[in-house]
C-alpha positions in Angstrom: -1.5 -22.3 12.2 -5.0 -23.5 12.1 -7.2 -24.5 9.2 -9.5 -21.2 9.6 -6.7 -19.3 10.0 -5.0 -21.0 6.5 -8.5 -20.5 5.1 -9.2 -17.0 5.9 -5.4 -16.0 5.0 -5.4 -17.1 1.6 -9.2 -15.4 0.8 -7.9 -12.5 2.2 -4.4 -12.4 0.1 -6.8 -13.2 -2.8 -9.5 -10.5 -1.8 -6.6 -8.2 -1.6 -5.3 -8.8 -5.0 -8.9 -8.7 -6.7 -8.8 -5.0 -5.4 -5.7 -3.7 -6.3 -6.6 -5.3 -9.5 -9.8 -3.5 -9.7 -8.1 -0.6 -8.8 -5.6 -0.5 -11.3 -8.3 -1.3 -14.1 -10.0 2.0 -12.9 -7.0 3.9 -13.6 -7.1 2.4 -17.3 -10.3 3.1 -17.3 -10.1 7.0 -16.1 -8.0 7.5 -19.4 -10.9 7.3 -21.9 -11.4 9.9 -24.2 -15.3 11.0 -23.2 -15.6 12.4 -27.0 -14.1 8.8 -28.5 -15.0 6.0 -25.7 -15.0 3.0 -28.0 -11.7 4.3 -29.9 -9.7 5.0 -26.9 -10.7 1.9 -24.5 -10.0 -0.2 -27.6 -6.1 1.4 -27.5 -6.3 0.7 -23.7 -8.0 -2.8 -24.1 -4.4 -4.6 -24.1 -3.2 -3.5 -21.2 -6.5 -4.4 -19.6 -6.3 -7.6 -20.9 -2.6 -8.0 -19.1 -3.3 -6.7 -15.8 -6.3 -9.3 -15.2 -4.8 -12.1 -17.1 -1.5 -11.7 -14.9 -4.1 -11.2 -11.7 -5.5 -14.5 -12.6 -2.6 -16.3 -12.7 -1.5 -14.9 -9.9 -4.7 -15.8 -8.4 -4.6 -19.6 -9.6 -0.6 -19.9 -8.8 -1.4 -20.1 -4.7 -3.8 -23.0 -5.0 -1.6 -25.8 -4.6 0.5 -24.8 -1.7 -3.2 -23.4 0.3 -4.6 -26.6 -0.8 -1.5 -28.9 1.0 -1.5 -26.2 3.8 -4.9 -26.8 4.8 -4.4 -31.0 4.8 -1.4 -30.8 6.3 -2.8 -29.3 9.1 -5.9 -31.5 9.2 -3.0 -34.3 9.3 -3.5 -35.6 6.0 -0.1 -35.8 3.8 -1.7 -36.5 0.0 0.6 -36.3 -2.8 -1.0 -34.3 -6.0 -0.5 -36.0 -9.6 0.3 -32.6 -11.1 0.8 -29.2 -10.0 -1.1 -26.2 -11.0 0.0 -24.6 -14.3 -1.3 -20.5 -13.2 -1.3 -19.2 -16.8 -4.3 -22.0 -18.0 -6.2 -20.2 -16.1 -5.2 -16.6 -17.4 -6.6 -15.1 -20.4 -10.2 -16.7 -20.2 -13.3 -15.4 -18.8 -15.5 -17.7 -16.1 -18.1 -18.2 -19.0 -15.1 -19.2 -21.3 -14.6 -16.5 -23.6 -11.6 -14.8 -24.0 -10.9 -11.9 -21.4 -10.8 -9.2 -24.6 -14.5 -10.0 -25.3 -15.7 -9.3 -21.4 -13.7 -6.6 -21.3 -16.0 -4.7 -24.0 -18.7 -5.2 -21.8 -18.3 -1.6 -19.6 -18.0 0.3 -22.9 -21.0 -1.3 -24.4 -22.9 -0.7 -21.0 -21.2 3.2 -20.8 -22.5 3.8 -25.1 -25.7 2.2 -23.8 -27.0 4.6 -21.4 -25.9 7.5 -23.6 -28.0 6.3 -26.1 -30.7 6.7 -24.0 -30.1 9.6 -23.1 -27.6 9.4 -20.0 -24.3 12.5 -19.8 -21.2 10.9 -20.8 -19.9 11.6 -17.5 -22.7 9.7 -15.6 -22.7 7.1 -18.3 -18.7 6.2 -17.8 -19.4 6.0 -14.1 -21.8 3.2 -14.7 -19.5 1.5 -17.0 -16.3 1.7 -14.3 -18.5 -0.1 -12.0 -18.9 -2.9 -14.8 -15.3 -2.9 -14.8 -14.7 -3.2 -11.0 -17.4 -5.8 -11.0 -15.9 -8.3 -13.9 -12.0 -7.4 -12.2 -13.3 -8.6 -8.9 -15.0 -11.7 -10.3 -12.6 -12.7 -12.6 -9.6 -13.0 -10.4 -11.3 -14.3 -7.3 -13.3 -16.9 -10.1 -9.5 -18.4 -11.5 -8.3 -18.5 -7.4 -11.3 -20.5 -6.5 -11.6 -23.0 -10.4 -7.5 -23.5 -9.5 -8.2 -24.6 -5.8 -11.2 -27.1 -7.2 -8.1 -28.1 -9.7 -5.6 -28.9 -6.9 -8.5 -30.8 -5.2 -9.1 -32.9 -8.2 -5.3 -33.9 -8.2 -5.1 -35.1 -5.3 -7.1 -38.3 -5.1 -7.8 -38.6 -1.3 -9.0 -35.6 -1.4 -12.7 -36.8 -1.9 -14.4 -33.1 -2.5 -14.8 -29.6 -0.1 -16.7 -27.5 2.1 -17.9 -24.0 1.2 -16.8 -21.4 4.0 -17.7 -18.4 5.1 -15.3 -15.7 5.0 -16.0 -12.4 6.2 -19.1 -11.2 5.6 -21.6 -12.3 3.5 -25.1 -12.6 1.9 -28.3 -14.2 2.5 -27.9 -17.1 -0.5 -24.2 -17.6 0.1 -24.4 -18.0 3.9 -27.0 -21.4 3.1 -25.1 -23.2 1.6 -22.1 -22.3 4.1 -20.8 -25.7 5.6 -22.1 -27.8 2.9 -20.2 -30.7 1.3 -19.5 -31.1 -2.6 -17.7 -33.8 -4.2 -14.3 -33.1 -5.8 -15.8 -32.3 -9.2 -18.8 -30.1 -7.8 -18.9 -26.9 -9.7 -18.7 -23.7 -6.9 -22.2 -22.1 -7.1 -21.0 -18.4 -7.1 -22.6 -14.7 -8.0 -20.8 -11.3 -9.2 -18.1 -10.4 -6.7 -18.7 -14.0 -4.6 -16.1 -13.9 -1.9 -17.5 -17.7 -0.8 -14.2 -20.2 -0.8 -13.9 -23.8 -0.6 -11.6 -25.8 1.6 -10.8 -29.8 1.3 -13.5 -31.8 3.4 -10.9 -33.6 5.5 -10.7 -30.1 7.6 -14.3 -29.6 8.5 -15.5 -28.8 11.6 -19.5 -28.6 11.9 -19.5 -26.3 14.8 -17.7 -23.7 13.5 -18.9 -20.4 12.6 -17.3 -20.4 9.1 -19.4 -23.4 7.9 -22.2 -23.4 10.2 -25.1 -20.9 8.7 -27.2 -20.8 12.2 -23.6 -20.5 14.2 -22.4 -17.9 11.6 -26.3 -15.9 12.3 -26.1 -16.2 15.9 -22.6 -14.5 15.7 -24.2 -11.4 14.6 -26.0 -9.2 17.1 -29.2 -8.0 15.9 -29.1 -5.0 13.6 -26.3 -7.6 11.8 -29.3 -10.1 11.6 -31.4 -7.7 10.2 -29.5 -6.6 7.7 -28.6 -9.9 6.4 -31.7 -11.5 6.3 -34.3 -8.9 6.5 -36.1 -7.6 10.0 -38.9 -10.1 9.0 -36.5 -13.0 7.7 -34.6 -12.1 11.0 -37.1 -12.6 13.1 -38.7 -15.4 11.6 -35.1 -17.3 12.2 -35.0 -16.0 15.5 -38.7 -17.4 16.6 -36.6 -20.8 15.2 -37.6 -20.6 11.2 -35.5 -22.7 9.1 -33.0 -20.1 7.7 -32.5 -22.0 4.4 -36.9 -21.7 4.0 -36.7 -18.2 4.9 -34.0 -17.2 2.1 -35.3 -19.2 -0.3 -39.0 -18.1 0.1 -37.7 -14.2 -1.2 -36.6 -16.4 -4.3 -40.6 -17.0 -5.3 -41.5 -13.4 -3.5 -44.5 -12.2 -4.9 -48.0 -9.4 -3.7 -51.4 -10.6 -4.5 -54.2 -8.7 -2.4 -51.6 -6.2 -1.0 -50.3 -9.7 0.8 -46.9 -11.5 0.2 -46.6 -15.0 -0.9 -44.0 -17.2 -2.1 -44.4 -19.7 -4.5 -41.0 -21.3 -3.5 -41.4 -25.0 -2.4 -45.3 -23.8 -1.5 -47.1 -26.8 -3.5 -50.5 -26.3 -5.1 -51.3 -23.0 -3.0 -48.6 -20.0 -2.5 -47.4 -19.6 1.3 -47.4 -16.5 3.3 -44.0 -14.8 3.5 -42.4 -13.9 7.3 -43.6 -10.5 6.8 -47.2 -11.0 6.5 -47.5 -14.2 8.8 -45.8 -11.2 11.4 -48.3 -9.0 10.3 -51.4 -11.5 10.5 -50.4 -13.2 13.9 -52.4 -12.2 17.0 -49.7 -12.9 18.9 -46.2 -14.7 19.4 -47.8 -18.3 19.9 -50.0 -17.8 16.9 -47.3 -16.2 14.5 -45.0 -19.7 15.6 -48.1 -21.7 14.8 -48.1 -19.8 11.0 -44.7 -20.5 11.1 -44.9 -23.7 11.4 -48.2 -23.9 9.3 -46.3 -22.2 5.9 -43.3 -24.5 6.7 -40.5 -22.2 8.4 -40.8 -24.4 11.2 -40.7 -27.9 11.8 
């Protein structure tokens, strides 16, 4: 089997179990008494706590074996100074509190909004999708801390690449084919599907770690929706991708104009979108292109 196909078999064994996980957590969370929501997910709150603790470890227990998959088919045979232990990383939130504690968060979000003025009904439906958000995180967070773990045992292992799996957004798919050293922390947002795999296996044409390849792969509409129809076309024209996503990080209107003060030095830069709107024509919006720093 080959590396991508190790690599994308394990995210997806792990994105399935973050869903059924989720899913089960809903049905917990369907139980709540609407006229005693605090009371009756606090009586609920331990079996919360078990189903994404056991998740976790579940999630972590794989990390060892995907880990030696993946250099055994590069052709490197390490041997690991210890193996995973799956229930350290059960029980414990990414931020390090205990899962009990993150679990309050949906019923403090759901009380919230009907303090304000929400229906309790539309209030718990905000506070489910807390839930499904901090279930999907948490068990894809302890699958991808336990793979960094496995990579830190094994000494010849000197660090990882960040891969693409499936789809993906505009932030992740940047850093896609970069290289960490072994005790790199993963950059990662709410519901992150990003993985990492040990360097030994990577390939720098390939789709999964190249951003540009991973772009081109998508026909247009795909493009647009990932980066924008301006950012889109600004990468198309030959904008560096990296400058395009991280000018919407600085995004800002003065004049009914967008700027970015991302990496723009002493005087904002025009955005894609208004160097588009301002060119006369296609050599003049690659010269603005170039002038604002999406081109090189």
């Amino acid at each position: 089997m080959a590396v991508d196909e190790i690599a994308v078999g394990h995210a997806d064994r792990q994105v399935t179990l973050a869903r059924r996980t989720a899913l089960e957590l809903a049905r917990l969370w369907r139980a709540i008494e609407s006229g005693n929501i605090a009371a009756s997910w606090g009586a609920l709150l331990p079996q919360a706590v078990a189903v994404l603790g056991t998740s976790q470890a579940t999630a972590a227990a794989s990390a060892g074996v995907y880990v030696d998959d993946v250099l055994a088919e590069s052709g490197v045979a390490v041997e690991a100074a210890g193996r995973i232990a799956p229930g350290a990383f059960a029980g414990i939130a990414s931020d390090g509190r205990p899962l009990a504690s993150l679990l309050l968060q949906p019923v403090l979000t759901t009380l919230g909004q009907i303090r304000q003025g929400a229906r309790p009904a539309q209030a718990l439906s905000s506070g489910r999708f807390v839930l499904d958000l901090i279930s999907r995180t948490q068990v894809a967070d302890a699958g991808r801390v336990a793979v960094g773990t496995a990579i830190a045992a094994r000494p010849e292992v000197r660090g990882y690449v960040r891969m693409v799996v499936g789809k993906t957004c505009s932030r992740c798919l940047i850093l896609a084919g970069r290289r960490y050293r072994w005790n790199q922390g993963f950059l990662r947002h709410p519901r992150c599907d990003r993985r990492h795999i040990p360097v030994a296996e990577y390939a720098p044409d390939d789709v999964s770690t190249d951003p540009k390849a991973y772009f081109d792969s998508l026909d247009p509409a795909g493009q647009d929706e990932l980066l924008g129809k301006a950012g889109a076309q600004a990468v198309r024209e030959g904008a560096d991708m990296a400058k395009v996503v991280n000018a919407r990080r600085g995004m800002q209107t003065a004049d009914g104009r967008l700027y970015t003060t991302e990496a723009a030095g002493r005087r904002p830069r025009l955005m894609p979108e208004q160097i588009f709107r301002d060119a006369r024509d296609r050599e003049d919006a690659i010269r603005l292109l170039r002038l604002h720093g999406y081109i090189t």
